[in-house]
Every structure is written in C-alpha cells, then in structure tokens.
N, C-alpha and C positions, 0 to 999 in steps of 0.2 A: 504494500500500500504506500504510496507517495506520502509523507506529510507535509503537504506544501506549506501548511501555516508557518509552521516553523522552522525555515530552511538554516541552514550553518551560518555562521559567521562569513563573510568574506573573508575569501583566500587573501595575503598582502602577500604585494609580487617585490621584488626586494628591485628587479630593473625598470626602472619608472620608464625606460622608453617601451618594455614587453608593455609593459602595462598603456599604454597610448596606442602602442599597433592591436590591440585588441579592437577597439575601434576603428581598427583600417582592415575586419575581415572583408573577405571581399565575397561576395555573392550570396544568395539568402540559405537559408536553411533547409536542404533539400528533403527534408521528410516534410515538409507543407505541403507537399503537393501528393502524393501516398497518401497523406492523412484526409486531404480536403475527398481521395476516394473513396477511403475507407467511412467517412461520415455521411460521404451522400450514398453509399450502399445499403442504410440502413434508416427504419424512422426512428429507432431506439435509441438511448443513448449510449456511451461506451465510456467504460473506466480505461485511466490510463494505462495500465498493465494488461487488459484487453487488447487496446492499440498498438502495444509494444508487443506480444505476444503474434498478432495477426503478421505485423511488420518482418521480426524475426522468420516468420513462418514463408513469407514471400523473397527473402535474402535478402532485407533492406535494415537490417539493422544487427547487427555485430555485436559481442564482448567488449567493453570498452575500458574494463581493468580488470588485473587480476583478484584484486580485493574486491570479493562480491557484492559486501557493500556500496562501496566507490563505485562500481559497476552499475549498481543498481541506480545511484543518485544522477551519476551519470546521463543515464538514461533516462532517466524521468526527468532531467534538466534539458535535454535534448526536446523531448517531445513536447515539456510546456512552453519551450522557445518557438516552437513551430508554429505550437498551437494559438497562441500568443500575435504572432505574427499572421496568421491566417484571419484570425478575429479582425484583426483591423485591416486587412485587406477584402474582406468580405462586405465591412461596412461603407456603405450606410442601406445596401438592397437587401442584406442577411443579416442575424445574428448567430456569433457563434459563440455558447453558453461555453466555458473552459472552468468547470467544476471536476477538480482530482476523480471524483466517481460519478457524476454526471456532465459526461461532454456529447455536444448534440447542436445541430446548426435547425435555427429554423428561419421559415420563411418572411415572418413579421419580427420586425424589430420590435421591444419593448420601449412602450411609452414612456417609462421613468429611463432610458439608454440613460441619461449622465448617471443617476443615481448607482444602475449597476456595472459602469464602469467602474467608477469613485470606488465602489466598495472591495474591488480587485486593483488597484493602484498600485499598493505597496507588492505584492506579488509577480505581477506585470511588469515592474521595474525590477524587479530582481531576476529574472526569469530571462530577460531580452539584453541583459549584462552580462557579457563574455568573463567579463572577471570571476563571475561566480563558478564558471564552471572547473576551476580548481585547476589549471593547468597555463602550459604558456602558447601565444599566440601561433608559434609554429606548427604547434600540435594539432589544435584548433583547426589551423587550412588545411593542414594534411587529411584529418579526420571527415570533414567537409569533403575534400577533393576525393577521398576512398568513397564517400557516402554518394555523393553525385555521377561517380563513373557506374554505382552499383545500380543507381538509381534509372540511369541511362541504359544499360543494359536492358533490365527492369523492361521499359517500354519500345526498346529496340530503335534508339538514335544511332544514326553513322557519327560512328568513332572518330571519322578526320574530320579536325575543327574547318569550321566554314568560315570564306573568306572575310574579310571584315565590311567590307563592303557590299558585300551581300546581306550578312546579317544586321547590319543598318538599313537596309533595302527593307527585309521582311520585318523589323521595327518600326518600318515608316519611319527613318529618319534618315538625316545625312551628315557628313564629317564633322558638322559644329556642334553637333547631339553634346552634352553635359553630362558627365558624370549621374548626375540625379534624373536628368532626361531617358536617359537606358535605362534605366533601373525602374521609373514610374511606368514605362513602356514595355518593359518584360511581364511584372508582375501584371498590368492591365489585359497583355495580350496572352500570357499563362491563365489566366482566370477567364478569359473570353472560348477561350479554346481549347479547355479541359475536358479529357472525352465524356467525364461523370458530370457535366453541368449541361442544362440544355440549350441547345445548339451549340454544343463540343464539335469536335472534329479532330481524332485522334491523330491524324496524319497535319494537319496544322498546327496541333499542340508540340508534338514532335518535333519541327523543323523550328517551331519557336526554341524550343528547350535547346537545340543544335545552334539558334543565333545567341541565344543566350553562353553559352559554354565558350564563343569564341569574343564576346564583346564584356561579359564579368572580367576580363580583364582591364578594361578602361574603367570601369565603374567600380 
C-alpha cells in the first residue's frame, strides 16, 4: 500500500549543481501514457499497486532497487509523478481523481475543481519533485530513457530517430519552435491521438511519440 500522506523527508543532494539539473530532466514521464490506457480501459477505479502490477505484467515497469522497500517507494513515486502529470494535462475536459486507492478519470469535472485541487497540493508538489525520488539526476534520465525505449517497443515505434525536421513538421511547427513550444505540442498532440481516447488513431499517436523521441532533445 502507498502511504502517500506521509512520504520521507527529502533526500539532501550534497552537489547543488545535481541538485538544479534535476530540473533540467528532459522529457515527461513515460508511464503517462500506459497509464492514461490502463484508466480508460476500465469505469472502475484502480489502486496504485493494481497499476503497477498491470504495468509490470505488460514489460513497462522494472525492479528499481535492490532494497525492496526503496523499490517499492520507488515505484509508487514513479507512478504518482505520472499520474500527477496526466491530471493536469487532462484538465480542464476530464478529471483525473489521483486517490492512492481510488484513481479513476471521469468525464465531468467537479464543481468545487479548486477546492479538490487545494486539498492535494502539498502531495502534488512533492510527487512532481525529482529530488524526492532519492537518487541523482543521471540516474533519473537513464531510468527514463530504459522506460521510454520499453515503452516504444511496447507500441511498436521505429527505433531510428526521425529527422528533426520532420518531427517539427508533424508538430506543426518550425525551427523557431521554443523549448516550451514542443513540449505544449507533444503533450496536446499525445492526448489528441491516443488510441484509448476517442478519435485516437494509433498509427498517428505512434509517429507523434517517434517526433517526440527525436525533438525531447531540444526541449
């Protein structure tokens, strides 16, 4: 069982510059996109060790230490960073409830939205904080980069990165595109184009995920 109320202490990183590139990871967190499957596969909702279980079972999530424990926090830091992340990419047409034992998106947002924000704040910012996840920055993108090739597999993307100018093309954008430009334009065109959303199209979602792989390096 996650206990998200009361996660650890933040780790102190002794190299203040490790500690700044945490904030320079580069690319989102590729179980968001697994996960936003796994939730619209079902009207029910699912506990985090459900998700992580289902994950593991499809080859998209891995051992991530030898101490079982650390393993486990791990991973449940993993997944409420996702999930975290999907929430607010979903809003403002969906809600996605991110309750440790009830997660569940549904189609009308609640009336009171600030209130049930507000009331996941302090978890929400801990959760989407690289630093909490107890390790250092290099580890991080490696961990990422193993997650994302698995994940690509997963849906069957060609392996050679596409040229960059193309995947500015299927962006809809061109060479003066921003940093923050790519990145508001993956994630809009990953959520437009996700085979589990309607009017998906898994052969478009694909070639986005293929622009995206070769331009998360500028962003």
């Amino acid at each position: 069982m996650l206990l998200a109320k009361q996660p650890p202490m933040t780790p102190r990183l002794d190299d203040q510059t490790a500690s700044a590139d945490l904030f320079a990871i580069k690319g989102d967190n590729p179980l968001i996109w697994p996960l936003l499957s796994l939730l619209q596969s079902s009207l029910s909702s699912w506990k985090v060790h459900h998700l992580a279980a289902e994950l593991q079972q499809k080859g998209l999530m891995q051992n991530l230490d030898e101490n079982p424990q650390k393993a486990l926090f791990k991973q449940n830091f993993l997944l409420m960073n996702a999930l975290f992340e999907l929430q607010q990419i979903l809003l403002p047409k969906s809600w996605l409830q991110v309750k440790s034992m009830e997660i569940q998106i549904f189609r009308i947002v609640p009336c009171n939205l600030d209130q049930q924000l507000a009331e996941d704040d302090a978890l929400r910012d801990y959760y989407k904080d690289w630093r909490n996840y107890d390790t250092c920055p290099d580890i991080i993108q490696e961990m990422l980069e193993s997650f994302w090739n698995r994940y690509e597999n997963y849906i069957g993307t060609n392996p050679n990165l596409m040229h960059q100018s193309r995947a500015l093309a299927v962006f809809e954008l061109d060479d003066t595109a921003t940093n923050k430009e790519i990145r508001r334009q993956w994630r809009r065109l990953a959520l437009m184009w996700h085979p589990d959303r309607d009017g998906g199209d898994a052969s478009k979602f694909r070639e986005v995920c293929e622009a995206w792989q070769s331009l998360r390096e500028k962003s």
